[in-house]
C-alpha positions as CSV (number, residue, x, y, z in Angstrom):
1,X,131.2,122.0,68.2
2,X,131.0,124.3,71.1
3,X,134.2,126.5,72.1
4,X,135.4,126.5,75.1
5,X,137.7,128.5,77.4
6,X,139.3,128.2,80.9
7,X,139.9,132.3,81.2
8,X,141.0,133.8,84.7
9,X,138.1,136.1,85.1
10,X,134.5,136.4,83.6
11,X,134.0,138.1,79.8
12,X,133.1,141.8,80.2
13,X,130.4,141.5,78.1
14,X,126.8,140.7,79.5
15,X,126.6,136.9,79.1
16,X,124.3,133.8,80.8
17,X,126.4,132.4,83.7
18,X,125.6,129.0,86.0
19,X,126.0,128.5,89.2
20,X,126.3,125.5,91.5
21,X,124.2,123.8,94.4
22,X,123.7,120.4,96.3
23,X,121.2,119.3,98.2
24,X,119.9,121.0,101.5
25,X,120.4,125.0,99.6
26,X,124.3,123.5,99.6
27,X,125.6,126.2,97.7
28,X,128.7,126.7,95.9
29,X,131.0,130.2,96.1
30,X,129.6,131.4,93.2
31,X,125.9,130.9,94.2
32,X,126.2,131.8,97.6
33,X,128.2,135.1,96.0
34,X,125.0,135.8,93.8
35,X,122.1,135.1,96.5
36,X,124.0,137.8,98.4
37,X,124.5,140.0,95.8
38,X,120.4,139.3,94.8
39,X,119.4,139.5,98.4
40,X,118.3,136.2,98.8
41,X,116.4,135.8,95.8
42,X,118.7,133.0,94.3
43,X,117.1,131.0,97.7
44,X,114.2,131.9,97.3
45,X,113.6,131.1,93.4
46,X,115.4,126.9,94.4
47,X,112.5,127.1,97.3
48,X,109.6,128.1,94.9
49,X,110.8,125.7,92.4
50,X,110.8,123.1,94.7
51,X,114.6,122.5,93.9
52,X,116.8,119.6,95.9
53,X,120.4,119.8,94.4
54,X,119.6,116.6,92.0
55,X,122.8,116.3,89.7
56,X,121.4,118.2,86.2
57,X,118.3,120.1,87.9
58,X,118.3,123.3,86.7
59,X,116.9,126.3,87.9
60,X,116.5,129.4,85.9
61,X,116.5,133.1,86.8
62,X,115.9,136.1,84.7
63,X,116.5,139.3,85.7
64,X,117.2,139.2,89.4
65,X,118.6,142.7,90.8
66,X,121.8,142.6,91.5
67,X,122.7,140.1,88.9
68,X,124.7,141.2,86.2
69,X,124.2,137.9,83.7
70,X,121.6,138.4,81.1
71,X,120.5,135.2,83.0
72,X,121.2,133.1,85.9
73,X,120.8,129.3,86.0
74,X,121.4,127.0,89.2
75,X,122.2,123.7,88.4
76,X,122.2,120.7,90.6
77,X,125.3,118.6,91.3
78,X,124.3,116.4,94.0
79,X,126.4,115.6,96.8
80,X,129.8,116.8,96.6
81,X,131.6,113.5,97.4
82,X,129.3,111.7,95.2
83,X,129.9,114.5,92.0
84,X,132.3,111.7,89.5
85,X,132.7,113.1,86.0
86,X,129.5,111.2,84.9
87,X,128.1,113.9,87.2
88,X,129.6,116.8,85.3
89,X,129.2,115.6,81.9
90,X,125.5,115.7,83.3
91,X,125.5,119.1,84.7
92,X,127.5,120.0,81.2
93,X,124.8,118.9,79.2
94,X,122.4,120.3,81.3
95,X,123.8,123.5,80.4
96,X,123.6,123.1,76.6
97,X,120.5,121.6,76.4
98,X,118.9,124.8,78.1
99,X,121.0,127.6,76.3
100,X,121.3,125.8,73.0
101,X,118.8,127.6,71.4
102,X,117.8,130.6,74.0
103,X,119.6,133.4,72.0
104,X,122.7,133.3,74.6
105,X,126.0,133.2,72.4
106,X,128.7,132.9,75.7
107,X,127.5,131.4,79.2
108,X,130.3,131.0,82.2
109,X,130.8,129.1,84.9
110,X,132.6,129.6,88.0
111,X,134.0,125.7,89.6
112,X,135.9,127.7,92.5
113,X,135.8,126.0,95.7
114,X,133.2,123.2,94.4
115,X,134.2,119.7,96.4
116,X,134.0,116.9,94.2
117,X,134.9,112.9,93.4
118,X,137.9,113.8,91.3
119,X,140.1,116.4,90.7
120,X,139.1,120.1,89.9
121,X,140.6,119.8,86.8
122,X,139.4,117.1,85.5
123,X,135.9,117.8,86.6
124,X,136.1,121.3,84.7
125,X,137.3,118.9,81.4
126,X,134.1,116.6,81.6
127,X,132.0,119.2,82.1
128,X,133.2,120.8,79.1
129,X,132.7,117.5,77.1
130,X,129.3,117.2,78.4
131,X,128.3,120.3,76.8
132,X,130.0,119.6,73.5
133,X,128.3,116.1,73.0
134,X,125.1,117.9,74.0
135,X,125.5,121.3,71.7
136,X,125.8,118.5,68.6
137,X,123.0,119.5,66.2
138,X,122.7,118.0,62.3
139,X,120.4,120.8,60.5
140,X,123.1,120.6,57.6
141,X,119.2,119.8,55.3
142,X,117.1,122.3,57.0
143,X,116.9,125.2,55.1
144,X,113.9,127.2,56.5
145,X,114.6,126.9,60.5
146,X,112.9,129.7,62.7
147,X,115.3,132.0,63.9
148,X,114.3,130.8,67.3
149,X,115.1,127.3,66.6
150,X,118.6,127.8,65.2
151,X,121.5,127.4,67.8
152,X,123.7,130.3,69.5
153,X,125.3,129.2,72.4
154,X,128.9,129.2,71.2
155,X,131.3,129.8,74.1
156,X,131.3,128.3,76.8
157,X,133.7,129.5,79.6
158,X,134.9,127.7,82.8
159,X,136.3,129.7,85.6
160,X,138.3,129.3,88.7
161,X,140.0,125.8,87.4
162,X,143.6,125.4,86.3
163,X,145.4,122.7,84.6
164,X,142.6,121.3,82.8
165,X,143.9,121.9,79.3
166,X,145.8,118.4,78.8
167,X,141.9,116.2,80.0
168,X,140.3,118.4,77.9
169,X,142.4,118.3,74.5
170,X,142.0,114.4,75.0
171,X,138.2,114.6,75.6
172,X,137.8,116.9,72.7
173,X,139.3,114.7,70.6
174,X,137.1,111.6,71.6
175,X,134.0,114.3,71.2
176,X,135.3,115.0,67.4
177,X,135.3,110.9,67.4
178,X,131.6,110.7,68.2
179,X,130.9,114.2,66.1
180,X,132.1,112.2,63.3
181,X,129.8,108.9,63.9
182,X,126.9,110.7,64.8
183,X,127.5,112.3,61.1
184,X,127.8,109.2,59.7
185,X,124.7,107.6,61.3
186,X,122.4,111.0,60.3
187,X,122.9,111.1,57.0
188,X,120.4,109.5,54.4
189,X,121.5,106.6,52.5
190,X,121.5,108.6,48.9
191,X,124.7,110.4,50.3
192,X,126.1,107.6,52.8
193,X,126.5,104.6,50.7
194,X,129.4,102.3,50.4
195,X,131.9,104.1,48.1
196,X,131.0,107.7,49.9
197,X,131.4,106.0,53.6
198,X,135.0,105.3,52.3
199,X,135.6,108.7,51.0
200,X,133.8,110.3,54.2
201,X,137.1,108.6,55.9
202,X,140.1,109.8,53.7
203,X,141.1,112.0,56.1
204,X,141.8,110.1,58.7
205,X,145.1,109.9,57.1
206,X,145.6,113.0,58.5
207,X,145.4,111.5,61.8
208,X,147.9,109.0,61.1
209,X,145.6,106.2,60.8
210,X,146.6,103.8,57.6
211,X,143.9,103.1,55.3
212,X,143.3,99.3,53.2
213,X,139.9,98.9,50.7
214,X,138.5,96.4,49.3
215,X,136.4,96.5,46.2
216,X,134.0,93.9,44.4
217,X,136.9,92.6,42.6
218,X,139.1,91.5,45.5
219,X,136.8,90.2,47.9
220,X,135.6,87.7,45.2
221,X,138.7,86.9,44.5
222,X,138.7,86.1,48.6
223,X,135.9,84.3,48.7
224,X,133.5,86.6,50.2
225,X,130.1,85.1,49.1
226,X,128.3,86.1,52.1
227,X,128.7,89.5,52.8
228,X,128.6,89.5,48.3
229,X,125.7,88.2,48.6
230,X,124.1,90.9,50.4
231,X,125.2,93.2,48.3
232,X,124.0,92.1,44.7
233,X,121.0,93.6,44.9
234,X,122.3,97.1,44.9
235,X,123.5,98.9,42.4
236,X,126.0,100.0,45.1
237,X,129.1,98.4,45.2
238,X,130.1,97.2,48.2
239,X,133.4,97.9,50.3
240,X,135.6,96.3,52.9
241,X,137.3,98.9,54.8
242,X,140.7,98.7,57.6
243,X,141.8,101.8,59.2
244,X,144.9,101.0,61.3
245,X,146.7,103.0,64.4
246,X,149.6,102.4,65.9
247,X,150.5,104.5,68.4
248,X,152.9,101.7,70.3
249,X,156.1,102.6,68.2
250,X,156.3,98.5,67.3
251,X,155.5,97.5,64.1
252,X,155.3,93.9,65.8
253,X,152.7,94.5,68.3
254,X,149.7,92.6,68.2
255,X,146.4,94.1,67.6
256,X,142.7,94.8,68.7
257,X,140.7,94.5,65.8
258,X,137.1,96.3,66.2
259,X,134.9,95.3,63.1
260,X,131.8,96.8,62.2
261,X,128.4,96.0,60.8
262,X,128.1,99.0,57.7
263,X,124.3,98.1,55.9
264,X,124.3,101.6,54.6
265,X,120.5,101.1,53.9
266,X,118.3,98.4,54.8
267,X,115.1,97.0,52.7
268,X,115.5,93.7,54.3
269,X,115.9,92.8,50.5
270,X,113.3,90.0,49.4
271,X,112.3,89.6,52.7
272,X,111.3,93.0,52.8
273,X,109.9,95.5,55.3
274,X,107.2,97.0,55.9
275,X,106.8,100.7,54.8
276,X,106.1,102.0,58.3
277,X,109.1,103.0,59.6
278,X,111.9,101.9,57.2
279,X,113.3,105.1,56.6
280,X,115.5,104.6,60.1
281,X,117.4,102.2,58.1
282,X,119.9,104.7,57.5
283,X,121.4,103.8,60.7
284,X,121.7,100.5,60.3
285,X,125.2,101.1,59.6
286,X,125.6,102.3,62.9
287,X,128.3,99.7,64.1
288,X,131.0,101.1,60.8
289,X,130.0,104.8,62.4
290,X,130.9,103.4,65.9
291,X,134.1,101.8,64.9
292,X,135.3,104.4,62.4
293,X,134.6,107.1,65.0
294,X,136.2,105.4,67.4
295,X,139.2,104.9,65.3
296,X,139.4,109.1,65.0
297,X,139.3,109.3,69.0
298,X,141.9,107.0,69.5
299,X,144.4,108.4,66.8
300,X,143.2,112.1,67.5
301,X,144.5,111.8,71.2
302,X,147.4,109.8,69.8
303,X,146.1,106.5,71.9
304,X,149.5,104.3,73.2
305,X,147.8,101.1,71.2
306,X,147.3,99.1,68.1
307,X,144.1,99.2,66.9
308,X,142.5,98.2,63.7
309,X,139.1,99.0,62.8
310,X,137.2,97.1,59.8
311,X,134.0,97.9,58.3
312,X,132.0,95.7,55.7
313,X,129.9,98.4,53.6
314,X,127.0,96.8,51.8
315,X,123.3,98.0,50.5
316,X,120.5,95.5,51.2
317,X,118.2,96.0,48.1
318,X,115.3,94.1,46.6
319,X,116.4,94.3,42.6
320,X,115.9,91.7,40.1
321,X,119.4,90.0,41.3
322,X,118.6,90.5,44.7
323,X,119.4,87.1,47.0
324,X,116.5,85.1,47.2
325,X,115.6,82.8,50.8
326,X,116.6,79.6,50.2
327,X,119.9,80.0,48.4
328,X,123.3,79.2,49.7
329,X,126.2,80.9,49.8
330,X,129.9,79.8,50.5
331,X,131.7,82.3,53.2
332,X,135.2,83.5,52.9
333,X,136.3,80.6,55.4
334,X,134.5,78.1,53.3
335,X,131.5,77.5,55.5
336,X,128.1,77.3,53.3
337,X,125.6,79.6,54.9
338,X,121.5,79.1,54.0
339,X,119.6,82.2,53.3
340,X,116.4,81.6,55.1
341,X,115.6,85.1,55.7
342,X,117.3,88.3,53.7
343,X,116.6,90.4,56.2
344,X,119.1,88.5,58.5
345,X,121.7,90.2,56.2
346,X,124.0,91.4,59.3
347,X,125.7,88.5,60.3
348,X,126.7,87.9,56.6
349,X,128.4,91.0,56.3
350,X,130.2,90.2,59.7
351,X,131.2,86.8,59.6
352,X,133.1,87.4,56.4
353,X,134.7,90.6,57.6
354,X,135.8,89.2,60.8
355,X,137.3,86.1,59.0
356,X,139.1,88.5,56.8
357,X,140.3,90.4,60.0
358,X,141.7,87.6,61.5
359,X,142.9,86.1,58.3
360,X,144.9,89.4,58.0
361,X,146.1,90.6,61.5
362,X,146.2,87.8,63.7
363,X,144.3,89.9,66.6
364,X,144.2,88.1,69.9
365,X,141.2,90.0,70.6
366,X,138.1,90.8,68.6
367,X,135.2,93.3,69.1
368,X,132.2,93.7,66.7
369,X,129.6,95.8,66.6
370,X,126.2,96.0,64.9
371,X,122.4,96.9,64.7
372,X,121.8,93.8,64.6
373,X,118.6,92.2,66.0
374,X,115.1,93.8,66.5
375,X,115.2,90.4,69.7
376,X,118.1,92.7,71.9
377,X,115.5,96.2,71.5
378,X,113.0,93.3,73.3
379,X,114.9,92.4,75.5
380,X,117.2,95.3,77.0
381,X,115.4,97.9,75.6
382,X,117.2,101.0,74.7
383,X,118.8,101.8,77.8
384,X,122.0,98.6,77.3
385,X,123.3,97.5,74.1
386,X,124.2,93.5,74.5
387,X,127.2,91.9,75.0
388,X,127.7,88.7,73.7
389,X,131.2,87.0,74.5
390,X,133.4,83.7,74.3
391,X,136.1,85.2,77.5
392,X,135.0,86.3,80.9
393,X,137.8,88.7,81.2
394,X,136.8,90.4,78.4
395,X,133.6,90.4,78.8
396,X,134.2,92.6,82.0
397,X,136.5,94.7,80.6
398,X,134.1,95.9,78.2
399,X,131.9,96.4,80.6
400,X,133.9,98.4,82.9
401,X,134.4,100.8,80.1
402,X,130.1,100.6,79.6
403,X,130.1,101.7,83.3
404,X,132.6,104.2,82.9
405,X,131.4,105.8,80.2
406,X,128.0,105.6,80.6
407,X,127.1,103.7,77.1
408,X,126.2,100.4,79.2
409,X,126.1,97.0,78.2
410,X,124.4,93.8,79.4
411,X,126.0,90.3,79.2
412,X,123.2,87.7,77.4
413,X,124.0,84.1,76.9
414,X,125.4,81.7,74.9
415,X,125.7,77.8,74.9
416,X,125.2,74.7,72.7
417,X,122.0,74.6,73.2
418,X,121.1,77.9,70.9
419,X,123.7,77.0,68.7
420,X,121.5,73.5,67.1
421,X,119.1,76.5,66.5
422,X,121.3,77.6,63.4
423,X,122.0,73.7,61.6
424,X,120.8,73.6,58.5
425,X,119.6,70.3,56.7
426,X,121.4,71.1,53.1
427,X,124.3,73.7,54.9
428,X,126.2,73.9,57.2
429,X,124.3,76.5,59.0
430,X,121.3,78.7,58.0
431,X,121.1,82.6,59.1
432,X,118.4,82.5,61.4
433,X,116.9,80.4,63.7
434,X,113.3,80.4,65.7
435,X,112.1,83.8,66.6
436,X,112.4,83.5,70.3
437,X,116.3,84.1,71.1
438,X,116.6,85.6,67.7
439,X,119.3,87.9,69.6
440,X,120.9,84.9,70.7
441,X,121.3,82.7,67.5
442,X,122.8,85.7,65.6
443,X,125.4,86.0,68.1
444,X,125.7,82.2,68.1
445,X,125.8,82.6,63.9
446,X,128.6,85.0,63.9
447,X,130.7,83.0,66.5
448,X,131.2,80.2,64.3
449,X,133.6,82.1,62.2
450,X,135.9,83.2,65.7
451,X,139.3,81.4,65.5
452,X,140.1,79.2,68.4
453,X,141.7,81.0,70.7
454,X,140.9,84.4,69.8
455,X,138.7,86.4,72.7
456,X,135.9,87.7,70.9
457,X,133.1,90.0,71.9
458,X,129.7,90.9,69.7
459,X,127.8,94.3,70.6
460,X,124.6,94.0,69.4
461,X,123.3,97.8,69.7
462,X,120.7,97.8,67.8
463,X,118.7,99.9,70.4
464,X,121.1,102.0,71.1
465,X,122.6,104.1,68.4
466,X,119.4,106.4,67.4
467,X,116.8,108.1,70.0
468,X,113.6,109.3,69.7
469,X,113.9,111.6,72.1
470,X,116.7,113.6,73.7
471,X,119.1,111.5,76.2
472,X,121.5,113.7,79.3
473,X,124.2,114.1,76.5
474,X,122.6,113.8,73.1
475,X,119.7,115.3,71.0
476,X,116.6,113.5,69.2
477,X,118.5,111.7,66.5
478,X,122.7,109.8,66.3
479,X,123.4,109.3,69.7
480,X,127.5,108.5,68.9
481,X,126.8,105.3,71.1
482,X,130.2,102.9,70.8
483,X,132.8,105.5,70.7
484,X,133.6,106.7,74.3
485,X,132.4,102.8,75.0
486,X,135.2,101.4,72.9
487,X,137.9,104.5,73.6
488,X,137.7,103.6,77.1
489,X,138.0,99.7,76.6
490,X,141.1,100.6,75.1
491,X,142.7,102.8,77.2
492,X,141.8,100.9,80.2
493,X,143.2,97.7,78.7
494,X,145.3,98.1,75.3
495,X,147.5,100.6,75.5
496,X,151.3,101.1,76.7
């Protein structure tokens, strides 16, 4: 993870520095200090490159005279009155992405004088946390990387800013929350499996948080035939995880209970895949990542809440005991379920973990999370993940905290209507319905095991938790998506 610093005047050393500007050549002290020292050729390199002061456009000058940085960039921040902290995460990760990799080990930043939407401080922390979710690399298997492709940048110093050590210890530790999930989600499936994601998350102990598993054993002994179902093709046994914080100083306080889909690898069992493609399947635990790194953040910046997080950790394999389509299983709450499709193995592994949840904690609220329909990727795309929801004051709590962290959600529907979809002539229900609303009907499936009463929510991010290509504040690969999302919901709603 990138260092960084908040020191009272620039390292001696020669080092890559940025410098500020808005639209209209709007330039900050510390550009307008370098044009003068350049002799106008900071102006004149933002008028050859065509440059307008967009928040994140970068500009990059190399050996200027006059300029003492190895080299200079000027990055856009847009209006000042308009520049929120979504702005300087931007103009943060703007900086990583372009000095990542250049050979540049230190790179400064002078904030003095800058006009922005919030308070200096702050804006110096989330530029800071911009370029530490950016910097995040996993090359822990590449063992023949150019020299030229390996990182550098390690320091990152932020000048002319005081008092922003308190926002920043808080964002770094919601930054080591998504470090950790992004970990969890880019690892293959021979290392993160369902015994190893538990011991991945012994040390969150550490951190205060209280740790319960479940093995084979006990969840038969609960009744757990869906999500056990899932699971007995695999010569992985499967787990049931709860990781509790409470940081409200009652033992009696009620919780939030966050559960998350963990498929540690997905065949789609009998009703397999095809080949093309199927080794992203790793990251069809990426829900478990979301909520177990969210469970870091919140403990690591000692979050004024009570918050549980459960994950149900299965394998979805195609052995000779593998669940066939067409068999029936009996969930933990005594509702018979229809296989019709293996590869609708999610909402099996959910239902039964959030009857569990409930069973155990009496949460007035619920949150899941999962990759779980190909249908949401259709229909949002990968720029929402889908929010699915039984309360309306929930629903736009959570997405509040999409808006204001920037991992957005959409609200989809539900109703009566989709929910014939999922009747089953021989069960009570069956695991899919007709391909059209597939999103839908899973959401409707998992909502039949929500207690009355209880305000539940179901993220379905299936299009959101890995990228193809790079995003403002994330690289090719884990994107982290659901931490910052759920840190926020909490803060802004569940804690003291």
């Amino acid at each position: 993870m990138l260092n960084l610093g908040y020191p009272d005047t620039p390292a001696a050393d020669p080092h890559a520095q940025v410098v500020l500007a808005g639209p209209d050549m709007m330039l900050s002290a510390a550009a307008a200090a370098a044009d003068t020292a350049s002799e106008g050729r900071l102006k004149l390199a933002l008028s050859t490159a065509r440059f307008e002061g967009d928040a994140g456009a970068v500009v990059e000058i190399i050996g200027a005279a006059g300029i003492a940085a190895t080299r200079l960039l000027v990055i856009g921040m847009g209006p000042g009155e308009k520049a929120d902290a979504a702005v300087f995460e931007k103009i943060g990760g703007a900086i990583a992405a372009r000095l990542l990799t250049s050979g540049e080990t230190r790179v400064s930043i002078d904030l003095s004088g800058i006009t922005a939407a919030l308070p200096l401080a702050n804006a110096a922390a989330h530029l800071g946390h911009g370029a530490m979710l950016r910097s995040y690399r996993f090359d822990k298997y590449r063992t023949t990387m150019k020299a030229k492709a390996k990182p550098t940048l390690d320091q990152l110093d932020i000048l002319g800013v005081s008092g922003a050590q308190v926002a920043q210890a808080e964002l770094t530790a919601i930054a080591a929350g998504v470090e950790r999930t992004r970990n969890l989600v880019s690892e293959p499936a021979n290392i993160i499996y369902p015994e190893s994601f538990v011991e991945s998350a012994r040390d969150l102990a550490d951190l205060g948080i209280e740790l319960t598993v479940l093995g084979e054993p006990e969840m038969q002994a609960l009744g757990m035939g869906a999500l056990l179902g899932v699971s007995q093709g695999s010569r992985r046994a499967p787990r049931l995880m709860a990781m509790r914080w409470n940081g409200t100083g009652s033992p009696d306080a009620r919780p939030v209970v966050l559960v998350g889909k963990g498929v540690t690898f997905d065949t789609g069992g009998i009703s397999i895949k095809p080949a093309a493609g199927m080794e992203d399947m790793k990251w069809d635990m990426g829900g478990a990542g979301a909520v177990t790194g969210a469970m870091h953040a919140l403990a690591a910046r000692k979050s004024k809440s009570h918050v549980i997080g459960v994950v149900g950790l299965v394998e979805n394999m195609p052995d000779g005991n593998a669940q066939r389509p067409g068999d029936v299983v009996t969930s933990m709450n005594g509702q018979t379920i229809e296989v019709i499709n293996t590869d609708a193995e999610g909402r099996l592994v959910l239902c039964d973990a959030i009857w569990w949840a409930q069973e155990q904690y009496d949460p007035e609220v619920v949150v899941d999370l999962a990759t779980l329909t190909g249908a949401i990727i259709v229909s949002l795309g990968h720029e929402y993940g889908g929010l699915f929801c039984n309360d309306d004051g929930l629903a736009m709590q959570l997405q509040k905290a999409g808006e204001t962290s920037g991992e957005k959600l959409w609200r989809m529907p539900l109703g009566d209507a989709f929910d014939s979809l999922i009747d089953s002539p021989i069960a009570d229900m069956k695991n899919v319905g007709p391909r059209n609303g597939g999103s839908i009907t899973a959401a409707q499936f998992i909502k039949r095991f929500v207690k009355p009463g209880v305000k539940w929510a179901h993220l379905d991010i299936a299009g959101m938790v890995w990228a193809d290509k790079a995003g403002t504040l994330f690289d090719k690969g884990a994107t982290g998506y659901g931490v910052r999302l759920l840190d926020r919901f909490i803060a802004e709603n569940h804690e003291a």
